[in-house]
FIFILO-742003 format. One line per 4 residues: number of its first residue (from 0); for each residue x, y, z of N, C-alpha, C. Coordinates in steps of 0.1 Angstrom, whole numbers, plus 5000, padded with zeros to 4 digits. Example, Ala and Ser with C-alpha at 12.3 -4.5 7.8 and 13.67 -1.06 7.14 Angstrom:
// FIFILO-742003
0> 5132/4943/5078/5123/4955/5078/5132/4967/5078 ~ 5128/4978/5071/5137/4989/5071/5129/5000/5079
***
This chain:
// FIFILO-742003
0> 8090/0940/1377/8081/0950/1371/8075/0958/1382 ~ 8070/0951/1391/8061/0958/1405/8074/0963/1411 ~ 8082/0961/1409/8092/0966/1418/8096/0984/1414 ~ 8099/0984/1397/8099/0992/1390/8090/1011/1396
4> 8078/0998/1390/8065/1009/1394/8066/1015/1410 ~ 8071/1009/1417/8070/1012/1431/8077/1024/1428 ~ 8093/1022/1425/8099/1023/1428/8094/1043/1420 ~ 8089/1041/1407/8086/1052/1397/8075/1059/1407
8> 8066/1055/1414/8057/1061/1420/8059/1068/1430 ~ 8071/1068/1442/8083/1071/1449/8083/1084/1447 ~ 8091/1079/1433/8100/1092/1430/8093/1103/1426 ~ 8078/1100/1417/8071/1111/1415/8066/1119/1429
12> 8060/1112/1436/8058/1117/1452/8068/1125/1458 ~ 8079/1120/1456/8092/1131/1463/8093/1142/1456 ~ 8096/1145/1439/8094/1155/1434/8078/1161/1433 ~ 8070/1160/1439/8056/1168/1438/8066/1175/1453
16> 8064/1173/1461/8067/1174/1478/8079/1184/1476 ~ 8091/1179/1465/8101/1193/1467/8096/1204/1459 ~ 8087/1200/1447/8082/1220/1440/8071/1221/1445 ~ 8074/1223/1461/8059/1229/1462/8039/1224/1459
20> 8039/1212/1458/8030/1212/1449/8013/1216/1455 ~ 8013/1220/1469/8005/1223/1475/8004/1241/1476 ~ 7991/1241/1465/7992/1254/1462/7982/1259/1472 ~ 7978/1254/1481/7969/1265/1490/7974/1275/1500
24> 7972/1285/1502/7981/1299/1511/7974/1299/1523 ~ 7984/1295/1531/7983/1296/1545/7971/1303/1553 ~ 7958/1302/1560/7950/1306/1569/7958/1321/1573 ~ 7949/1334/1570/7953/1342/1579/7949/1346/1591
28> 7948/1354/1601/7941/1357/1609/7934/1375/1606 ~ 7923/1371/1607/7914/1384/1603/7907/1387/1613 ~ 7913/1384/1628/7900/1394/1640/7907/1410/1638 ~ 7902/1414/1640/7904/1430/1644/7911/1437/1654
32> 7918/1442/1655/7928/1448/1663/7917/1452/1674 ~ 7910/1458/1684/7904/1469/1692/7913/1482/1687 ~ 7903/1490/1685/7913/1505/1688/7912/1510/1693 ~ 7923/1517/1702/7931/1521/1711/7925/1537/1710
36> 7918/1537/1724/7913/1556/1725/7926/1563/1727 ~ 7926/1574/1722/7933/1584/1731/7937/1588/1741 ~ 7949/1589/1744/7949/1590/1758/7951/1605/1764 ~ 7939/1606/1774/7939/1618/1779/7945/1622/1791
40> 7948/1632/1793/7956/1637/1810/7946/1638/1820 ~ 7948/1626/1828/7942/1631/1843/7939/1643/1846 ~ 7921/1651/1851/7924/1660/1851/7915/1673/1842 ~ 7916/1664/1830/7915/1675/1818/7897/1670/1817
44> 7889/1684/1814/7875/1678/1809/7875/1677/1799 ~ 7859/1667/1797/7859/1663/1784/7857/1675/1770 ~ 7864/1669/1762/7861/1683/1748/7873/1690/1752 ~ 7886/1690/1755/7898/1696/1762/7909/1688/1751
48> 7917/1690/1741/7925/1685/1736/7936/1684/1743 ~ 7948/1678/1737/7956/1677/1740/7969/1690/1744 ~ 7971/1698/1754/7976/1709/1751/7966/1722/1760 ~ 7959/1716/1765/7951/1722/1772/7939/1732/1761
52> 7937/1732/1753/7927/1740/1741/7915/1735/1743 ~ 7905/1742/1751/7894/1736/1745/7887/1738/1733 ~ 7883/1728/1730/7874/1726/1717/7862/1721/1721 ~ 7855/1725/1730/7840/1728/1728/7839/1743/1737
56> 7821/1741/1739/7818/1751/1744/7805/1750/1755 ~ 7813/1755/1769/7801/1751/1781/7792/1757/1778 ~ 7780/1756/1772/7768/1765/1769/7761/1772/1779 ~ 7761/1758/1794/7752/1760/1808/7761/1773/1813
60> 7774/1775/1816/7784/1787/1817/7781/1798/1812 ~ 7772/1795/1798/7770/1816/1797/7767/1824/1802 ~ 7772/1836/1800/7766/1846/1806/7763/1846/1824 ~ 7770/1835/1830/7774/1833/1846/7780/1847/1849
64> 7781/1852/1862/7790/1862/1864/7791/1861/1882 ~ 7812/1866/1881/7809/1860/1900/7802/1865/1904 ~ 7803/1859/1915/7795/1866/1929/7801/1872/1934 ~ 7790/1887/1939/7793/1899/1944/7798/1908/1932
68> 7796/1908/1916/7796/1915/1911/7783/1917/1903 ~ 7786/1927/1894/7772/1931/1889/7774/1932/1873 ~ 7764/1927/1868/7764/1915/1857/7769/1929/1845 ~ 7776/1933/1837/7782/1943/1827/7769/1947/1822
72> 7763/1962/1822/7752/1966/1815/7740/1969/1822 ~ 7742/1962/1837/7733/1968/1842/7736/1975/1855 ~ 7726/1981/1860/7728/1994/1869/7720/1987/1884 ~ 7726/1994/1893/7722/1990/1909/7712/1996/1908
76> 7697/1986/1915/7692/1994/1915/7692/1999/1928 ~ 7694/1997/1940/7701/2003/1953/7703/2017/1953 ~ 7718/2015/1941/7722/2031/1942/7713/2038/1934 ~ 7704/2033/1926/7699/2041/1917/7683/2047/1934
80> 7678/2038/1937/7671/2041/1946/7675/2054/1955 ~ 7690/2051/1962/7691/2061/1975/7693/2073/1965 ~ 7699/2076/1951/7704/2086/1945/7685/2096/1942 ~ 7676/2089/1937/7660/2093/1934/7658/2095/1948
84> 7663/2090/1963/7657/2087/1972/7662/2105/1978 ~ 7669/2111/1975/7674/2127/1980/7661/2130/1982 ~ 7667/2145/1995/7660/2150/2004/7647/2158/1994 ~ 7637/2150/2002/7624/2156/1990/7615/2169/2006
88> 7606/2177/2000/7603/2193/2004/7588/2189/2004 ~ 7583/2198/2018/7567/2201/2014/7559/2210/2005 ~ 7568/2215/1998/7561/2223/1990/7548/2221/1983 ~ 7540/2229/1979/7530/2225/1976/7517/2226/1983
92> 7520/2226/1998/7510/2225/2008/7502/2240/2008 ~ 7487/2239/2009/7480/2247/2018/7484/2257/2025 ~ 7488/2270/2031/7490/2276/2044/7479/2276/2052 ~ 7483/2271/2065/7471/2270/2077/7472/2284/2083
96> 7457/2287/2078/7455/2301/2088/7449/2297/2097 ~ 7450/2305/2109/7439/2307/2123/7438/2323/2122 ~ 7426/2323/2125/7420/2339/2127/7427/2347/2110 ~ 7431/2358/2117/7436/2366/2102/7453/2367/2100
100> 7455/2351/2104/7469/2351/2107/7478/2336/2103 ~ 7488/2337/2096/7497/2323/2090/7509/2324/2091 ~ 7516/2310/2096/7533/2315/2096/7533/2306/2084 ~ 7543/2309/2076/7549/2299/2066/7568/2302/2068
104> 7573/2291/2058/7588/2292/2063/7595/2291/2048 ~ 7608/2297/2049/7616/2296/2040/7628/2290/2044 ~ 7636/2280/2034/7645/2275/2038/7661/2271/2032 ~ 7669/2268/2033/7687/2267/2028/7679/2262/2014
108> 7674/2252/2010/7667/2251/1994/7661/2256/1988 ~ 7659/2272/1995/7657/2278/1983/7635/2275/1983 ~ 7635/2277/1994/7618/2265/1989/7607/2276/2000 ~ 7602/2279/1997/7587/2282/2008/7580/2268/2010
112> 7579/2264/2028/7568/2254/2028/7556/2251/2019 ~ 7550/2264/2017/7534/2266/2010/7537/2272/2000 ~ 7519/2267/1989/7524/2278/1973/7508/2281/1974 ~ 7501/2283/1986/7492/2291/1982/7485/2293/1998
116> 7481/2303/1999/7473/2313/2013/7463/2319/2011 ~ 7448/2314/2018/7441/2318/2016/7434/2325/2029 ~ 7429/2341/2021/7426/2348/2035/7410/2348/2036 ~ 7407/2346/2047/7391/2346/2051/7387/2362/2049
120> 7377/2358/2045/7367/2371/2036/7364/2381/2048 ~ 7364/2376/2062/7360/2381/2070/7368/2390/2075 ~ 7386/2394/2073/7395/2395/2077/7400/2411/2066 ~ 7401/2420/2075/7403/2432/2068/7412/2439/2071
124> 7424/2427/2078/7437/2430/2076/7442/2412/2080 ~ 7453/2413/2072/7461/2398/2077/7476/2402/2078 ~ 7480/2394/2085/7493/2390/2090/7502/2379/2084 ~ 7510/2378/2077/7522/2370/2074/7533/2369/2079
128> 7532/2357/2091/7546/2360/2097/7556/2351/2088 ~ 7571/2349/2093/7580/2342/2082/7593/2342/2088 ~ 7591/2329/2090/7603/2321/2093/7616/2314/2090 ~ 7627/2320/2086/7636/2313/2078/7645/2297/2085
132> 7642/2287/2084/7647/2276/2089/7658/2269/2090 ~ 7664/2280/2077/7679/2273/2075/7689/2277/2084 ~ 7697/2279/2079/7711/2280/2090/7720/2291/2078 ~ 7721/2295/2064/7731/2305/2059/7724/2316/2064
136> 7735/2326/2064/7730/2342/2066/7724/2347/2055 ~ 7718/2359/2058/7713/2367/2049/7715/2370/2039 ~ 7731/2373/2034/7740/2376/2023/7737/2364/2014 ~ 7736/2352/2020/7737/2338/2010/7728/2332/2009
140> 7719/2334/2017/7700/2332/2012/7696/2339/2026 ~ 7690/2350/2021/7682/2356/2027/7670/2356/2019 ~ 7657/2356/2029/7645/2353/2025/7632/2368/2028 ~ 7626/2370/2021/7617/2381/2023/7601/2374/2016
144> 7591/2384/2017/7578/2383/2014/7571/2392/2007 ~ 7569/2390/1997/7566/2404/1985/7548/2401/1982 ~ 7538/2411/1983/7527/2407/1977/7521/2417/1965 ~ 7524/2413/1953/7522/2415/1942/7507/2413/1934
148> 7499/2414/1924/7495/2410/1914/7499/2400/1906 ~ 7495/2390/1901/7506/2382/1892/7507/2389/1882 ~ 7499/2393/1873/7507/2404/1859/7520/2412/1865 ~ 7519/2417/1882/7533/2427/1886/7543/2416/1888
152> 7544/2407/1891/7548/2401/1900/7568/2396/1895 ~ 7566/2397/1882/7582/2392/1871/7586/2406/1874 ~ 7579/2421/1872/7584/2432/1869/7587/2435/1884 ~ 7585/2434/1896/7586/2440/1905/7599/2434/1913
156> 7600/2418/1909/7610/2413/1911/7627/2415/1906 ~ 7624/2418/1890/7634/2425/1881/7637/2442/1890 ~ 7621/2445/1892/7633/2462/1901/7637/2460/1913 ~ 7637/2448/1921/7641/2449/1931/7653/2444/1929
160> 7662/2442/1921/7673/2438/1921/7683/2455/1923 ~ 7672/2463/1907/7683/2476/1914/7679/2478/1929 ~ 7669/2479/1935/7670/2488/1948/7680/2482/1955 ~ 7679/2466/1954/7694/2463/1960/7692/2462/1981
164> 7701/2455/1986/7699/2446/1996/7696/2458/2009 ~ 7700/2468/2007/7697/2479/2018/7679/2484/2016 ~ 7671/2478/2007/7657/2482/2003/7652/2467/2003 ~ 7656/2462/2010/7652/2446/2010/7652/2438/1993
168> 7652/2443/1986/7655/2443/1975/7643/2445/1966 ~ 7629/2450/1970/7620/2458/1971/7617/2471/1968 ~ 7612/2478/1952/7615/2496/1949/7605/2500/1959 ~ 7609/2507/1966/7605/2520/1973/7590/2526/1964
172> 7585/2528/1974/7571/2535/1975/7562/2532/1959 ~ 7566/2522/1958/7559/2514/1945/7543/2509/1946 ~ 7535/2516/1940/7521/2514/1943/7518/2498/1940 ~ 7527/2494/1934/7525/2474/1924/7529/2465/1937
176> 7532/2473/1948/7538/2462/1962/7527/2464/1971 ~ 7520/2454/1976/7504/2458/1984/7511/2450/2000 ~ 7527/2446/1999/7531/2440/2015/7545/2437/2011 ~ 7554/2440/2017/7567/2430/2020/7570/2434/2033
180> 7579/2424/2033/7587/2419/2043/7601/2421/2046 ~ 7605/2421/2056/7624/2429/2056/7632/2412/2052 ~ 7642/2415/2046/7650/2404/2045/7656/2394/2056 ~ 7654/2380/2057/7661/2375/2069/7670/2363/2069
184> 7677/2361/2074/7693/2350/2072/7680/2338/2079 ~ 7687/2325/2081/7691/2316/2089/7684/2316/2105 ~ 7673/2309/2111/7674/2311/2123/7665/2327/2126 ~ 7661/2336/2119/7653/2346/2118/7642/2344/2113
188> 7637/2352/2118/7619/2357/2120/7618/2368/2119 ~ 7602/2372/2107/7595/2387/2108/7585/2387/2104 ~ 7580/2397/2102/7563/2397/2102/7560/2409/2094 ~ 7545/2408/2083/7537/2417/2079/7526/2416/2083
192> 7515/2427/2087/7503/2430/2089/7502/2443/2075 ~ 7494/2438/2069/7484/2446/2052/7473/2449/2057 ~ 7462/2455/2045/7452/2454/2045/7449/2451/2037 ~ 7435/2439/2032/7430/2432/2023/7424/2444/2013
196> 7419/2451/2019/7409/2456/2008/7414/2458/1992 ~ 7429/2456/1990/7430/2457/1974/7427/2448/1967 ~ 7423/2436/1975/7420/2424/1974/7413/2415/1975 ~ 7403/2424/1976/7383/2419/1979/7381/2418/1961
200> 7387/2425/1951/7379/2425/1941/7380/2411/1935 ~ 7389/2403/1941/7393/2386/1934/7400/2385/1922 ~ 7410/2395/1921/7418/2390/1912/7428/2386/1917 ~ 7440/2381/1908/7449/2371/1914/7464/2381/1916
204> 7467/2373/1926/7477/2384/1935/7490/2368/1939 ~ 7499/2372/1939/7514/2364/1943/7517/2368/1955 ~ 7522/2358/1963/7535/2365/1973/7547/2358/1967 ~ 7560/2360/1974/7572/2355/1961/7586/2364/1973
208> 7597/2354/1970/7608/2360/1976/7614/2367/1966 ~ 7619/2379/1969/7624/2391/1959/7640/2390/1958 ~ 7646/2385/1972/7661/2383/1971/7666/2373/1960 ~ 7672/2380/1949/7678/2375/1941/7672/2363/1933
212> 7671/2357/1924/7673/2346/1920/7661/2335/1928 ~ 7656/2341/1938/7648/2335/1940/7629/2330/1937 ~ 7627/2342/1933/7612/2344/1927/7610/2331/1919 ~ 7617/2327/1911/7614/2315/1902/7609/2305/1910
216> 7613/2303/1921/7607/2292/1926/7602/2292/1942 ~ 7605/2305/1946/7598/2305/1957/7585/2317/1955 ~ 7576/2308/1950/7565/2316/1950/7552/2309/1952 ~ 7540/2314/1953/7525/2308/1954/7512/2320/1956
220> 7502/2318/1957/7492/2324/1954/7487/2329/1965 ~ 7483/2336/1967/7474/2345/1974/7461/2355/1972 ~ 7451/2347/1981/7438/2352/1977/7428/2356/1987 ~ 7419/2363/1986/7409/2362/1998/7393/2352/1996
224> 7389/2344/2002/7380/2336/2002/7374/2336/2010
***
C-alpha cells in the first residue's frame, strides 16, 4: 500500500513539472538604458545643427562691425571736419586808418578784407588806397572802389554795368558817385583821394565793388566820426 502511494505521489510531481506548473514570469531587468547625446562634428559651435545651420543667435555679435570700417549710417566726422574746416576770410574787420588815410584789399573770393571805414572828423579829405591780392586778371575779377549813399548804392551799381568795363564800370559824371576807383586784376594797386565834406552831415554812405556781380558781397560802410 505505501508502496502504491509512493509510487502515486511520483507520478503527480512529474506531471505538475511537465505542464508547467510554476506560474511565476521570469525577473526582468528594468535599469535604464543612459541616453546617448548627439553627436556633434568637431569644430562646430554650440547651437550649430547638424549641416552647418545655425539655430541660435550670438546676441554679444550685434551690430559688431570690422575694423577699419565705418559702422552703416554714420558719417566721418574727420571728413565732415576738414570739409566745414575750408578756407575761412577776414571779413568783417574794422579798416585801420592812420592820419586821413586806409589801405584795404580785395581778393580771387570775391571778398574786401573790411565792411566798414571810418573817417576821422578831422579829415577834410581821405584817401582809399586798394589792393587786389589775388592772382586772376582784371577781365575775371577785377576789383574797384565806388562811394555811394546807401539808398544809391543798388542803383548805381545796376548803371554801371551799362557803362561797361572801359568806364570802370562806373556812369560818368553821376552826381550819386562821391569816389571811385579804376578797375584792377591780380597783383595791382590804386588809389582815391575825395573830399569828406558830402559827408559831414552823417548820413549813411557805402563803398562797394561795381565790377560785375560783385556788389552783393563786396561791400561795407562808410562814415565820418
Amino acid at each position: 500500500m505505501n508502496i502504491k502511494i509512493t509510487l502515486l505521489t511520483a507520478s503527480c510531481a512529474l506531471a505538475l513539472a511537465a505542464c508547467g506548473g510554476n506560474d511565476a514570469p521570469p525577473p526582468q531587468d528594468t535599469t535604464a538604458t543612459p541616453a546617448t547625446a548627439p553627436a556633434t562634428t568637431p569644430g562646430t559651435a554650440p547651437g550649430t545643427a547638424a549641416g552647418g545651420m545655425d539655430t541660435g543667435t550670438d546676441a554679444a555679435t550685434a551690430g559688431t562691425t570690422t575694423p577699419g570700417t565705418t559702422p552703416a549710417g554714420t558719417t566721418d566726422a574727420g571728413a565732415t571736419g576738414a570739409a566745414s574746416g575750408a578756407a575761412t576770410t577776414t571779413a568783417g574787420d574794422a579798416a585801420e586808418v592812420t592820419g586821413c588815410e586806409t589801405t584795404i584789399e580785395g581778393n580771387d573770393a570775391m571778398q574786401f578784407n573790411v565792411n566798414s571805414i571810418t573817417i576821422p572828423a578831422s579829415c577834410n579829405e581821405f584817401t582809399i588806397n586798394l589792393e587786389h591780392t589775388g592772382q586772376l586778371p582784371e577781365a575775371a575779377m577785377g576789383h574797384n572802389v565806388v562811394i555811394t549813399s546807401e539808398s544809391d548804392m543798388q542803383a548805381v551799381a545796376a548803371d554801371g554795368l551799362s557803362a561797361g568795363a572801359d568806364n570802370e564800370y562806373v556812369p560818368q559824371d553821376d552826381d550819386r558817385v562821391l569816389a571811385f576807383t579804376d578797375i584792377i586784376g591780380g597783383g595791382e594797386s590804386t588809389s582815391v583821394t575825395f573830399s569828406t565834406s558830402a559827408m559831414q552831415d552823417g548820413g549813411n554812405y557805402m563803398f562797394f565793388c561795381s565790377f560785375p556781380g560783385h556788389s552783393a558781397l563786396m561791400k561795407g560802410t562808410i562814415s565820418v566820426g
